[in-house]
C-alpha positions in Angstrom: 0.0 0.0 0.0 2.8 2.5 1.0 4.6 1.7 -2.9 1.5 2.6 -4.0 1.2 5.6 -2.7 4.4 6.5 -3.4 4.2 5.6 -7.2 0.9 8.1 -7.1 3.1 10.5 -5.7 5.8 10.3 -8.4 3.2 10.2 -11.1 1.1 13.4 -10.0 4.4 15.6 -9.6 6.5 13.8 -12.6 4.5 14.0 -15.5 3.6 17.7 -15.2 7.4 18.6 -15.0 8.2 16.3 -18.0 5.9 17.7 -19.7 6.2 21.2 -19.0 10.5 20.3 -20.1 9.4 19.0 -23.3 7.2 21.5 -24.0 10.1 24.3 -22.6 12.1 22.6 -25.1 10.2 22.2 -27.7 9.0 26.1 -27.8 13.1 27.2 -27.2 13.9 25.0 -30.5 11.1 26.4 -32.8 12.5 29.9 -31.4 15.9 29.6 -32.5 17.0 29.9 -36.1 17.7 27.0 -38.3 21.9 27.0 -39.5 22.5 29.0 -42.5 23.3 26.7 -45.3 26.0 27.6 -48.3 25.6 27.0 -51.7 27.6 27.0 -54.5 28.0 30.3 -56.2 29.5 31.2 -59.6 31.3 33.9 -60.9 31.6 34.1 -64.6 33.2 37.1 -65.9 32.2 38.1 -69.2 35.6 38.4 -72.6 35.3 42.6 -72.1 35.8 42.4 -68.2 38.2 39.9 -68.0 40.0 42.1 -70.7 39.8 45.4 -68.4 40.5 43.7 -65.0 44.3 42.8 -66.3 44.8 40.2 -64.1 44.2 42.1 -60.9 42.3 40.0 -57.9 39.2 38.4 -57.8 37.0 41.5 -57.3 33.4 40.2 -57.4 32.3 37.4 -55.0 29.1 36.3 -54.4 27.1 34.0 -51.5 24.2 32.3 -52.5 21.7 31.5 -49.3 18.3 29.8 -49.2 16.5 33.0 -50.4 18.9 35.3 -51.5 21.6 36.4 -53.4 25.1 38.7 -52.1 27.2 40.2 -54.1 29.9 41.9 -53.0 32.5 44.1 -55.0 35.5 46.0 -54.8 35.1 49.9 -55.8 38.5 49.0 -57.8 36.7 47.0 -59.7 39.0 46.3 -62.7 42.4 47.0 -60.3 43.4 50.0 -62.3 43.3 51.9 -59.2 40.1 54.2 -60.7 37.3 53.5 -58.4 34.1 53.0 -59.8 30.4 54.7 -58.7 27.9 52.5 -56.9 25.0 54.3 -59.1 26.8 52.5 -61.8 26.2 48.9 -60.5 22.9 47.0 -61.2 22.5 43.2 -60.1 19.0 42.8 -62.7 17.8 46.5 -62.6 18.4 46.1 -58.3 21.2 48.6 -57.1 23.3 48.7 -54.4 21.9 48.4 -50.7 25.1 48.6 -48.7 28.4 50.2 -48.5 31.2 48.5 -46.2 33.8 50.6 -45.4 36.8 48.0 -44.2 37.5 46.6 -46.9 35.8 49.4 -49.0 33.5 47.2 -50.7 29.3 47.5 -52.3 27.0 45.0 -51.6 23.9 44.1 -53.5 21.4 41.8 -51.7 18.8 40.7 -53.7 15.5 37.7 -53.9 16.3 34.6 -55.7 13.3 35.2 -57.3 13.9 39.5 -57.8 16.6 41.3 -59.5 16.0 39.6 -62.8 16.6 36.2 -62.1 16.5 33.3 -64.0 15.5 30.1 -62.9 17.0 27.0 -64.9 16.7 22.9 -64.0 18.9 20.0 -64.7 18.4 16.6 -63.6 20.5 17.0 -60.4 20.2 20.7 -59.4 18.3 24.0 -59.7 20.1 27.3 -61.0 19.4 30.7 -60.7 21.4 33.3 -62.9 22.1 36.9 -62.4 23.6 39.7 -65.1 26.1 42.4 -62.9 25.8 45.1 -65.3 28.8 47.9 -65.1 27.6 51.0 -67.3 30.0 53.9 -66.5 28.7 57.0 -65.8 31.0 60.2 -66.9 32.8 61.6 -64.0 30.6 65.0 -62.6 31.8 67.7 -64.6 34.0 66.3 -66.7 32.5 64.1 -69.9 34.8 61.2 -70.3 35.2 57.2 -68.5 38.1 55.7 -68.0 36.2 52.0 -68.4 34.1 50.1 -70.7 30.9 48.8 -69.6 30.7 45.1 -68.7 28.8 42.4 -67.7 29.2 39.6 -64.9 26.9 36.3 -64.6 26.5 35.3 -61.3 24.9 31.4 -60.7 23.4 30.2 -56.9 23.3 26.2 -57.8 21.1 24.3 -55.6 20.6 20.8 -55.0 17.2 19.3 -56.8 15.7 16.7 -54.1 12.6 15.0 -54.7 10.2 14.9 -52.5 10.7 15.9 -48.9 8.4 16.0 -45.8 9.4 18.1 -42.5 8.8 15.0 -39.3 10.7 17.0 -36.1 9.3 20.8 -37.0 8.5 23.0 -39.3 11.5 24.9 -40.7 11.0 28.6 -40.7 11.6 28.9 -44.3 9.9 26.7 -47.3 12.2 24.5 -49.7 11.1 25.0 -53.1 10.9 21.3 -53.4 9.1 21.1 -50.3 5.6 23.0 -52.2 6.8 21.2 -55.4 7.2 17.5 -56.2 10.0 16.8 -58.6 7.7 15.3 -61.2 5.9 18.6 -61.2 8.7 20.6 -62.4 10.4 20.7 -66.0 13.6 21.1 -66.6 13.6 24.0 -69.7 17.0 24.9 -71.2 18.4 27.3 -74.0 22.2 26.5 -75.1 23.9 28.2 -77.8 25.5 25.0 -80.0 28.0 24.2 -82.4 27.6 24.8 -85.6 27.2 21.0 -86.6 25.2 20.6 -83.0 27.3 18.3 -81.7 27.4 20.4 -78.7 27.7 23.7 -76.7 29.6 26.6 -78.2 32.8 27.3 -76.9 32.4 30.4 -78.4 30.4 33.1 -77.6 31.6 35.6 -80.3 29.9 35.6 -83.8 29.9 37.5 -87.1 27.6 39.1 -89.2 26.8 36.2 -91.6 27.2 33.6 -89.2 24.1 31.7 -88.2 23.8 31.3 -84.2 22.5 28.1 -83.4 20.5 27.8 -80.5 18.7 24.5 -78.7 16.0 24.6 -76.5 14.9 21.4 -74.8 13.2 20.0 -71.3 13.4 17.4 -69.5 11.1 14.8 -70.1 12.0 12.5 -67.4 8.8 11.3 -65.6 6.2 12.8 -67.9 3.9 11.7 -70.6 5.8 12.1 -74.1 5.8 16.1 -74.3 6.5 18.4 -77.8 8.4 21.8 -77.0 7.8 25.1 -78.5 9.4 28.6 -78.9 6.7 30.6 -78.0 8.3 34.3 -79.0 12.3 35.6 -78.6 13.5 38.9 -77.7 17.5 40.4 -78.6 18.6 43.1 -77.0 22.1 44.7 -75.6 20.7 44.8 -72.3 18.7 43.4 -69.7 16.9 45.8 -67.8 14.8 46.7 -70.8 16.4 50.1 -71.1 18.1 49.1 -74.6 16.7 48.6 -77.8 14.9 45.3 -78.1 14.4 43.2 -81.8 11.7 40.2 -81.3 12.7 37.6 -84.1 10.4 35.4 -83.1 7.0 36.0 -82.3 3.0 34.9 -82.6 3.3 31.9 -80.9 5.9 30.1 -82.7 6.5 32.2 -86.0 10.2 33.2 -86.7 9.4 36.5 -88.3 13.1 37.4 -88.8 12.6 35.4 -91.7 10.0 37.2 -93.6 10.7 40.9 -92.3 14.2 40.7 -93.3 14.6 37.8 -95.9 16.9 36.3 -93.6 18.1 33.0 -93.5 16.8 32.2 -89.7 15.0 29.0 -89.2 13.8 26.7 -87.1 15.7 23.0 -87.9 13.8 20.1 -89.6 13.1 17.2 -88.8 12.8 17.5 -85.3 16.1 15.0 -83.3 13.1 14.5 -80.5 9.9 16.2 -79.7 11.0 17.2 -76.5 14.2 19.4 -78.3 13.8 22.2 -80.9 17.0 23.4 -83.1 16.5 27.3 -84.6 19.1 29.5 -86.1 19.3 33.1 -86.0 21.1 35.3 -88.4 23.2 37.3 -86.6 22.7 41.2 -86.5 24.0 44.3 -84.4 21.9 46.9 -83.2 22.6 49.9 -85.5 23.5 53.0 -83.4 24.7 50.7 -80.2 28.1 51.1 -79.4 27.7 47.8 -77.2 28.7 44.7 -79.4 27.0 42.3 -76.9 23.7 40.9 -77.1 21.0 39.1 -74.6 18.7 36.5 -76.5 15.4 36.2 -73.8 13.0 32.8 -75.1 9.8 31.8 -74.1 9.5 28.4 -73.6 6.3 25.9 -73.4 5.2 22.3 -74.1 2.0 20.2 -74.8 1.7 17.0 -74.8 3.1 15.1 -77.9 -0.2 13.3 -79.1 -1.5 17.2 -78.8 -2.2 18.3 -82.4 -0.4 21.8 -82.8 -2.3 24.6 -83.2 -2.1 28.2 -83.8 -0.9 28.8 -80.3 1.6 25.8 -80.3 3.6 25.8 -83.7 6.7 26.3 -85.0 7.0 27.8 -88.5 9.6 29.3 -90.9 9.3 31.3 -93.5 11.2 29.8 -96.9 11.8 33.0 -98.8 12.3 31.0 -102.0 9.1 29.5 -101.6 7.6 32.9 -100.3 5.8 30.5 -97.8 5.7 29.5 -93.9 6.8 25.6 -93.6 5.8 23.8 -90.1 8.5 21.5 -88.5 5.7 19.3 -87.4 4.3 19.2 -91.4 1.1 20.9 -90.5 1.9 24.2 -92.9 -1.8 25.1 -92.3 -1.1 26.2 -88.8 1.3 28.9 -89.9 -1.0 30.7 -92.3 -1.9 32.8 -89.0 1.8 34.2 -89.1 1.2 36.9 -91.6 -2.2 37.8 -89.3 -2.5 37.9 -85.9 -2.0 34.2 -84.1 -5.0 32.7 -81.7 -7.8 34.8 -82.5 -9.9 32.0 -83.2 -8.9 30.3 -79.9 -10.5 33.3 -78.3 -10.0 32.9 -74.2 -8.4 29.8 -74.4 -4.7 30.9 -73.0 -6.5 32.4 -69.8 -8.5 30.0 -69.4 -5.5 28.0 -69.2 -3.7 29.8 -67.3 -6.4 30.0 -64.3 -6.6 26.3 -64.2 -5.0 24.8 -61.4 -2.1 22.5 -62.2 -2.8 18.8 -60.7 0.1 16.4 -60.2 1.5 15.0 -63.6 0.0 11.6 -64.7 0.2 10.3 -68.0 -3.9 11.1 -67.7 -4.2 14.7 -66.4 -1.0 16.2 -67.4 -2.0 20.0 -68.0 -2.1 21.8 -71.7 0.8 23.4 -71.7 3.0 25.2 -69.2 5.8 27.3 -69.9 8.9 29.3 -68.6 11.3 32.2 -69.9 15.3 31.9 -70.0 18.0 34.4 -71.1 21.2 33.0 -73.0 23.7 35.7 -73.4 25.8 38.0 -73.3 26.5 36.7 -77.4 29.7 39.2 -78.5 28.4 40.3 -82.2 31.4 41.5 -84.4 31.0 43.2 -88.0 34.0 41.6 -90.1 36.1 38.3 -89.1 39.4 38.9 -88.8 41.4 38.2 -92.1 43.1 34.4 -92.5 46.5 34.3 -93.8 46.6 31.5 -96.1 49.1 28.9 -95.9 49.5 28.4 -99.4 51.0 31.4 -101.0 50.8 31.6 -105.0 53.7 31.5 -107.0 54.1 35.2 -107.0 53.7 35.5 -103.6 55.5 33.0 -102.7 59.1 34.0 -100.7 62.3 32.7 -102.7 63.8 29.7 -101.2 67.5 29.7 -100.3 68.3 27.8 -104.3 66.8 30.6 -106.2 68.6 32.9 -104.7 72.0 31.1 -104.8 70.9 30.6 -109.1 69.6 34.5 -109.3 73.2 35.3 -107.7 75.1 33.3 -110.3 73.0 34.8 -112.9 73.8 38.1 -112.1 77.4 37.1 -111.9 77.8 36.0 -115.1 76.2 39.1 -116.4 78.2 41.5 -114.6 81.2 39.6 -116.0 80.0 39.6 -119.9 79.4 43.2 -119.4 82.7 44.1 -117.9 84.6 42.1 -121.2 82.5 43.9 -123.3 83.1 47.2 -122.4 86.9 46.8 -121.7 86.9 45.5 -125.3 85.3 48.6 -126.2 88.0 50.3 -125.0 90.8 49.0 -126.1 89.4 49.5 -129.3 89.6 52.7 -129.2 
């Protein structure tokens, strides 16, 4: 009797302090902040800054966190000891928000999903890209720069997971993935390719009269067979919309550069997959832009394969020996909208799609389409190719080898010495 007792005891005055710790704990845990985690950020400098920094130091850096982008650089940005203006540094149209003093240094902080970035999927990770535009400003008072502008592509490169479900607590910020399954994301991509597509450019400069080839693709890993479209691209010398723009392709899928300027721009036929469209662009400059570089901003979307295209989902060139748009997908009569206006009679039907809510992906209820935008650039756009020195030199041009000069020696010689007899038996002649 007196154990029990006792064991009512412990139980009255136990549990309420066990609890009361637990729930002490649990409330100090929630309070605290989860541990920052790093990500891998990249720096790419573009040919025109890596050509004015010289090889001085590293002077942009950047840390990539679960919402945001930093990036930090050095007033001396190009380490010719001529400090550069903070009005003069834009991260996607966002300006600096902090000056540090030691080490003099600007900071930009900016949303993942603000100052113009780009969001691009692989299989294995997530990317978003940024554009560090430089445009030098003249010094106050006096009208001249000491610097070129320039342009820096920062990356923040995260880890795709699938799934993932939050057991212990709920973490005070949401993982993309967590609101997301993987199978309801598509990996879109733009890549500027060889010229015999065997792979990505290594290049980045081209020449009027090249033709800039371009791929876009997705992913189709998990999904019903899908077809991809171009739905419009922009060009322009600049990002933040401040610089004259030139849309080559437009109404849904028609690549007008063709027809408006009897170019030689297509989109390539027969499709490699239905998932992956080829198109190349005639490259141009901007008249009047001093800037040689160029941003190419696409459109994106897909439909499912067995889909018939349509006037919203097409792709059409325009053959100006046949003075006619061709379809890569052989219906021609979906193009005959390209010389009109595209999807007027599908009145409603993109917004209607658009306020539909997106279920999970099954072969079954896959949406229409979906889509997303994604900038390729900067392209370096020169107006003449530097001359090629040939290897084989024509006979007149050709350099005398050491023989013909030994023979034209000998020649001479023996003229010189006909010349001299005849003239000394001029002489004694006389």
């Amino acid at each position: 009797m007196g154990c029990s007792a006792l064991c009512l005891l412990l139980l009255a005055f136990g549990l309420p302090s066990l609890y009361f710790s637990d729930v002490s704990a649990a409330f100090a845990f929630r309070g605290s902040k989860l541990p920052s985690k790093g990500y891998k950020a990249v720096v790419i400098q573009s040919k025109d800054w890596a050509q004015q920094r010289a090889a001085s130091p590293q002077t942009v850096s950047a840390v990539c966190t679960e919402s945001e982008v930093i990036v930090t650089i050095n007033p001396d940005l190009f380490g010719t000891r001529h400090p550069v203006q903070a009005s003069d540094l834009t991260l996607g149209g966002c300006g600096v928000t902090s000056q540090v003093s030691t080490p003099p240094a600007f900071v930009i902080e900016g949303l993942l999903q603000g100052c113009g970035g780009i969001l691009t999927m692989s299989a294995d990770e997530m990317v978003y890209s940024f554009t560090l535009d430089y445009s030098p400003s003249p010094i106050p008072g006096i009208p001249i720069v000491r610097s070129n502008p320039a342009v820096v592509q920062i990356e923040c490169h995260y880890p795709r997971y699938q799934n993932v479900s939050s057991n212990a607590f709920n973490p005070t910020w949401v993982p993309y993935t967590s609101t997301k399954s993987a199978e309801d994301i598509l990996g879109f991509s733009l890549i500027i390719m060889n010229s015999d597509w065997s792979g990505p450019s290594s290049s980045k400069t081209f020449y009027l009269g090249d033709l800039i080839s371009l791929q876009a693709s997705v992913d189709n890993t998990n999904q019903a067979p899908l077809r991809l479209f171009v739905d419009h691209c922009v060009a322009a010398s600049a990002t933040d919309g401040s610089a004259p723009s030139y849309t080559f392709i437009g109404l849904h899928g028609c690549f007008i550069d063709g027809k408006t300027t009897n170019s030689n721009s297509h989109f390539v036929t027969p499709r490699v997959n239905s998932s992956i469209l080829q198109f190349e662009l005639d490259a141009f400059r901007f008249y009047g832009v001093a800037t040689s570089s160029i941003f190419i901003t696409c459109t994106l979307k897909v439909t499912l394969a067995s889909q018939a295209t349509d006037s919203l989902n097409k792709a059409c060139s325009y053959i100006p020996g046949l003075s006619q748009w061709i379809s890569v997908d052989g219906s021609d009569q979906v193009c005959s909208c390209c010389d009109t206006i595209c999807g007027a009679s599908l009145p409603g039907r993109k917004r209607a799609e658009k306020l539909k809510p997106r279920p999970r992906r099954s072969a079954l209820t896959i949406p229409a389409e979906w889509e997303q935008t994604l900038v390729v650039g900067p392209l370096f756009l020169e107006g003449q190719r530097p001359p090629v020195v040939s290897e084989h030199l024509t006979a007149m041009e050709a350099p005398p080898s050491g023989s013909s000069v030994l023979i034209l020696g000998l020649v001479l010689g023996v003229l010189a010495l006909v010349c001299s007899a005849f003239l000394g038996f001029l002489y004694q002649k006389h």
